[in-house]
C-alpha positions in Angstrom: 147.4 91.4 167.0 144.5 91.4 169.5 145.3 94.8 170.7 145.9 96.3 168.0 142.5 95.0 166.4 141.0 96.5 169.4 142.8 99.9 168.9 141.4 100.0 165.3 138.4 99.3 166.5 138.1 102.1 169.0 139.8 104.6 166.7 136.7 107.2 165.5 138.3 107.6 162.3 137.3 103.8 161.9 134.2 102.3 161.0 133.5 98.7 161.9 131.0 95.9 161.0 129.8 92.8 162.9 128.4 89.8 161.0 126.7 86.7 162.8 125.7 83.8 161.3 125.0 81.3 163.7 128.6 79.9 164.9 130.4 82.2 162.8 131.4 86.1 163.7 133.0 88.2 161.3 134.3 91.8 162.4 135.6 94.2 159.9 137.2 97.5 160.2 137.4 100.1 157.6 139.0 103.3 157.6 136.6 105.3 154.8 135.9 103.1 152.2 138.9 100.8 153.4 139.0 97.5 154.6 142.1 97.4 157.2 141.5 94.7 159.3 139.1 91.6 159.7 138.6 89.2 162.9 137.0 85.8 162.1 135.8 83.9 165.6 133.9 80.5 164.8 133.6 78.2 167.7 136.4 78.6 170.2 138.8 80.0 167.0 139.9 83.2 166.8 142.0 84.8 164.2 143.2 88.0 162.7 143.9 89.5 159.5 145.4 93.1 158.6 146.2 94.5 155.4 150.0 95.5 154.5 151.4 98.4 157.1 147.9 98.6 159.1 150.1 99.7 161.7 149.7 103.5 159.9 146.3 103.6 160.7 146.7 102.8 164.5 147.8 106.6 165.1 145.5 108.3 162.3 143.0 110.5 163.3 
């Protein structure tokens, strides 16, 4: 799902926020009011989270 996180994440439709808290990075991506997808990296971890069908909103303008 990396890509595709990145693909959201580069899509101007999107939005995206970035959240540090000392080892701990949260990224969320919102399309409007939204939330579609979500990367969590703490320490050498990374994982990913989309809602239900995010793949609609890899093509929406």
């Amino acid at each position: 799902m990396k890509t595709e996180f990145e693909n959201l994440q580069k899509n101007d439709a999107h939005s995206y926020d970035v959240d540090t808290n000392s080892d701990k990075q949260v990224v969320k991506i919102y399309c409007g009011e939204v939330l579609i997808a979500k990367k969590i990296k703490q320490k050498k971890s990374i994982r990913y989270f989309g809602v239900r069908d995010y793949q609609k909103y890899l093509n929406s303008v």
